[in-house]
N, C-alpha and C positions, 0 to 999 in steps of 0.2 A: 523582676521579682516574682517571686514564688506565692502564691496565695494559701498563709498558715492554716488554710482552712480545709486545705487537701491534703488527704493522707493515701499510701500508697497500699494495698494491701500487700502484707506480704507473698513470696511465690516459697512452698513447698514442695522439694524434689521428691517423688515417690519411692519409697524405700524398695529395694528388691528384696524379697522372702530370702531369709537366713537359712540357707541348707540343714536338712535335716545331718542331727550328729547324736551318734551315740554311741558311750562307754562304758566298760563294764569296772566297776569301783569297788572296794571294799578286800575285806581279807575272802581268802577260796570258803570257811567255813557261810559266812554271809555277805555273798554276790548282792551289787546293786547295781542296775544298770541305770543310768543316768541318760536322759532324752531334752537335744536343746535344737530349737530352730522350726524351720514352720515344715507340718508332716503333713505336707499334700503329695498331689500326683504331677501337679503343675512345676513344683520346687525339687522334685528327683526322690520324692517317700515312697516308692514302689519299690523301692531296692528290697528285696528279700534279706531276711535274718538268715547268716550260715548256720549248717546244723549243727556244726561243732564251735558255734560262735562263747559259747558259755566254759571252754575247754573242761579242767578238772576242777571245777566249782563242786560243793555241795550246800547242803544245808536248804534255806528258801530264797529264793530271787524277789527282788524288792526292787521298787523302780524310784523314781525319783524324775518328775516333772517339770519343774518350775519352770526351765529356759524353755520350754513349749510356747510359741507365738501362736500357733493356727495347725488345725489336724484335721483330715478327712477319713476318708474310707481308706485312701494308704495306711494310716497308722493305723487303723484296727487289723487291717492283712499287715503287716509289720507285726502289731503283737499275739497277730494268729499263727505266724511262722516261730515267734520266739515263746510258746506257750509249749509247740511240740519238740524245739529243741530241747527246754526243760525238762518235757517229759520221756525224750531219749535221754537225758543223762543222769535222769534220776532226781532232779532236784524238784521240786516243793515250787510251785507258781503262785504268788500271793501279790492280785492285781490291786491291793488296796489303794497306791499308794497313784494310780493311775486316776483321770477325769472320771468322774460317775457314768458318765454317758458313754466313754470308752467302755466302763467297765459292762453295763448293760448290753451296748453291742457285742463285747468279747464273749458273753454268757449264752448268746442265741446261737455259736457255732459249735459244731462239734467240736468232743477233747480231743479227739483225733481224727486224719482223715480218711475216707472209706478205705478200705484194704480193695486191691485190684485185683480182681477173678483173675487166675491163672488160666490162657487160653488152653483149652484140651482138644487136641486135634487127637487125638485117639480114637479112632470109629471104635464102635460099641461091636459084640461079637455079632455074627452072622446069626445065631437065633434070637438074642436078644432083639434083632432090626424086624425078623420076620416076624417074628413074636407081637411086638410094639405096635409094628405094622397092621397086621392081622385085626387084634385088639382094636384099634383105630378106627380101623375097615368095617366092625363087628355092631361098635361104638354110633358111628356115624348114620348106618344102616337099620341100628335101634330108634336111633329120633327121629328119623326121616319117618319110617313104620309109623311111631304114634305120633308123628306131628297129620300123616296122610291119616288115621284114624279118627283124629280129633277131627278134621276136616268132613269127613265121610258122618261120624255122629253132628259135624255142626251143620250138615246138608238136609240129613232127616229131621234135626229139630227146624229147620227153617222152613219145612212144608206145613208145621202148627205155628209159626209164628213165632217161637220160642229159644232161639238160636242168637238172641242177645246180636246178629246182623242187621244194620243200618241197610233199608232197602233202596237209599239214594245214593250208598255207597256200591252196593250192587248194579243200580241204574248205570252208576258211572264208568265202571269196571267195564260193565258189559259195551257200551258204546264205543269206550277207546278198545277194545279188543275185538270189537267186531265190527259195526259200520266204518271205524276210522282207519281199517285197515285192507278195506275191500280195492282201494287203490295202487296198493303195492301189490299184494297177492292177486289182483288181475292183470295186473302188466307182468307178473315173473311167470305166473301160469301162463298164458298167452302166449310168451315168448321161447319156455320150454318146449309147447305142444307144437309150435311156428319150428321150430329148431330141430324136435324128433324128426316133423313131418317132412325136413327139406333132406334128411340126412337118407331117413327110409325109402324113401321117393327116387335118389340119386343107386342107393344101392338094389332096389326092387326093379330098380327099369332093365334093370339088365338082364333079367329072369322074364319080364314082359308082365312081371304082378304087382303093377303101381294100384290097383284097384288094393290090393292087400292093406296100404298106405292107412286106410280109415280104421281098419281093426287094429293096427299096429298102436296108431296115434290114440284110439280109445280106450285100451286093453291096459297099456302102459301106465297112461295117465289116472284111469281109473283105480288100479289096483296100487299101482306104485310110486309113482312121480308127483301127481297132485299131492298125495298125504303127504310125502317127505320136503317138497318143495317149501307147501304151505308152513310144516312144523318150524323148517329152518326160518324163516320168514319171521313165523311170531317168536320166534325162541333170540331172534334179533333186536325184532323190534317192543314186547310185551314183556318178557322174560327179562332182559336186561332193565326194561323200565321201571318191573318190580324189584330187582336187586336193589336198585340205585333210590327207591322211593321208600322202601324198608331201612336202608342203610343208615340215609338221608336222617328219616326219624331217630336210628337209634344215637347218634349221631347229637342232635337238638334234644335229647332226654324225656324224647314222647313215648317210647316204649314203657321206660323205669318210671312215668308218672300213671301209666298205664297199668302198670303192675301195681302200683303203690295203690291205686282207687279198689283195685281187684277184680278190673275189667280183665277177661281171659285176652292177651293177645289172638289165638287160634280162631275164635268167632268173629271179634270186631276187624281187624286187618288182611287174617290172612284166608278164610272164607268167601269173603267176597272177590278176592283178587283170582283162586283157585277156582270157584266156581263159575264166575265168568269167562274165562279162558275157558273151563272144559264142556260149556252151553255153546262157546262161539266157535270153536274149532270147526267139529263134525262140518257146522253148515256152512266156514268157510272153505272146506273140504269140497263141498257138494257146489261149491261157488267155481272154486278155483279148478276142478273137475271141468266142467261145463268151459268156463274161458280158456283151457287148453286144448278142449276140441276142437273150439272157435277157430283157434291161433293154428292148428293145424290144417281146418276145413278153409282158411282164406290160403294156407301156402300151397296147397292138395288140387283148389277148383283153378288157382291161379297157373298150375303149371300142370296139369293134367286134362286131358281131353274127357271131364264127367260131367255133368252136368250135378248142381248142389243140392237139390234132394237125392240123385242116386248117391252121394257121396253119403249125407247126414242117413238115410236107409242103411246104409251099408255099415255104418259104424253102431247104431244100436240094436242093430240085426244082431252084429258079431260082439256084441259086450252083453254078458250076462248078468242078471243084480245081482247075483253072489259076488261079484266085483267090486262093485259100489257098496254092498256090506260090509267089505271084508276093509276097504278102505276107509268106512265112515268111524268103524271100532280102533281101528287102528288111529286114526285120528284124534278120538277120545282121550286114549291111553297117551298119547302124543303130549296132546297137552295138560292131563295130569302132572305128569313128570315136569316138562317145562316150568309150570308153578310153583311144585312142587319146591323143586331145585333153585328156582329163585329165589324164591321165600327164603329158606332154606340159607340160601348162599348170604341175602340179606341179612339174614338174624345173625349172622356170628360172623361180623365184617368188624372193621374198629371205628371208634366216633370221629376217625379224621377226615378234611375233607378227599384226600388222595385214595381215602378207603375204599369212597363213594362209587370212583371208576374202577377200582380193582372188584369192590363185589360184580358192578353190570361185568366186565370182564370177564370174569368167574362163569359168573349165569348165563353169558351165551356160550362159551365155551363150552360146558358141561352139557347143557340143553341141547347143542349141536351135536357133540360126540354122541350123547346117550338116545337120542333122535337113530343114529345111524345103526346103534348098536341094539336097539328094540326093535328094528325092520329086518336086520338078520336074524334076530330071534322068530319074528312072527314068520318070516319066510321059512323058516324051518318047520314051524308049526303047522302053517299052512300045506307044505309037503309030507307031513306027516300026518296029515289029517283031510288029502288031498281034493283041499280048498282050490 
């Protein structure tokens, strides 16, 4: 026997969602489109509205709901598509008769969809490019000008104090641009003057003037090799660091909060990054100098019959300080430009983070080319001024 006292719960089968359906009702003057079944993504409601689903209707489209069980975001893209078939055919869209909250979401889209930019591959004429061009060139070379001005006025207010520069940001600047870099710039210098000295050596012995080797290796280094070696060096390692720490900022909206106080970016950021770079250069000039004699005088005593004072004798015998002057200004201006041009590159990067390495990209790039292309200017100058 059964105990009357147990009952069995019922089991309910799970109903599957009734596919979305919909008809268009009514006489052509007043179209009603009729919607029954459940308008998900899960139940097949992504089906796009055809544009000519409404044919030679006019008058206003009116909807009718009721068989609606369940809607998502398909049925509002459903009566996003049949809002602009509407308004291709001319009829009158009258959502009234829709959910309130349908209606609310249909209201936040546009009535229509963006129109698409026709591609123009037509190049523009050949002056208008040059023209553009030029302009750009003219443009670019105007802000550089007063952004290096503002620099140069926020260098002389900083000798009163007045120059609105954080002198712990200067401390900082100056340490990673100069003692933090005296270990790179002494192993390339080094291994330059190491490299002259084995080249000159192999081709001077043949003439029987390995002695020459010292004047060669000091003459070089001093006027030409140390500056351009050292610039590429920092314009790698300092130059892209400011692109990418300027960027970085504008990027996290410390510039635009910066602007907004009515702190000058020019004194607080880019003065002390500028002027530390162009305080540490010169003397890591006068650094990297000195370790490529080094790197020459250990390749020179090591395979030459001289003894290492006649050697170190012989190379500041034959190196004049107009040498070392003409290298230490040149160095200056070296890294001017590097700062310059990072900063620079920094400030008009975009706030993404893939910006970040396109601007350091930029800024050594630039700083490198424009490094090679000031030491053929000065080399001219120098000849014409016979330095």
């Amino acid at each position: 026997m059964t105990d009357p006292t147990s009952h069995t719960a019922p089991q309910y089968a799970a109903q599957p969602p009734e596919k979305p359906v919909w008809t268009l009702e009514g006489e052509p003057n007043v179209p009603c489109l009729t919607l029954r079944g459940t308008w998900t993504v899960q139940s097949g409601g992504m089906a796009p509205f055809p544009p000519d689903g409404l044919g030679q209707t006019q008058g206003t489209l009116t909807f009718e709901t009721q068989g609606i069980t369940g809607w998502d975001s398909a049925f509002v893209s459903f009566l996003w598509d049949v809002k602009q078939a509407a308004s291709h055919a001319g009829v009158q869209f009258d959502p009234q008769g829709l959910p309130p909250t349908a209606q609310r979401l249909l209201a936040l889209l546009p009535d229509a969809p963006a129109p698409s930019k026709a591609a123009n591959h037509k190049k523009p004429p050949l002056l208008e490019r040059v023209g553009g061009n030029t302009l750009a060139i003219l443009n670019e070379t105007g802000t550089v000008s007063e952004l290096a001005l503002e620099t140069a006025k926020g260098a002389c207010k900083a000798l009163t104090g007045k120059s609105g520069m954080r002198l712990k940001d200067l401390a900082s600047d100056i340490w990673n641009a100069g003692p933090s870099a005296l270990l790179i710039v002494g192993i390339v210098n080094f291994l330059v003057g190491a490299i002259l000295a084995f080249v000159g050596l192999v081709e001077l012995r043949r003439f029987a003037a390995e002695i020459y080797v010292a004047n060669l290796v000091g003459i070089a280094c001093a006027r030409e090799i140390s500056a351009i070696m050292t610039a590429i060096v920092m314009a790698g390692r300092t130059g892209g660091a400011y692109a990418a720490r300027i960027s970085t900022m504008l990027g996290n909206e410390e510039i635009d909060a910066l602007q907004v106080f009515g702190i000058p970016v020019s004194s607080y950021i880019l003065l002390p990054s500028i002027l530390s770079l162009g305080l540490m250069m010169p003397l890591l000039y006068i650094y990297g100098t000195l370790i490529a004699i080094f790197g020459g005088f250990v390749v020179s005593v090591s395979m030459m019959d001289i003894s290492p004072m006649g050697y170190l004798n012989t190379t500041f015998d034959g190196i004049a300080l107009r040498e070392f002057v003409f290298g230490f200004v040149k160095s200056f201006f070296f890294a001017s430009f590097i700062a310059l041009a990072a900063c620079r590159v920094g400030l008009q990067a975009g706030r993404s983070a893939a910006d970040v390495g396109i601007a350091a990209t930029r800024a050594v790039v630039i700083g490198i080319v424009g490094i090679i292309a000031m030491d053929a200017i000065f080399a001219v100058m120098a000849t014409a001024l016979g330095i």
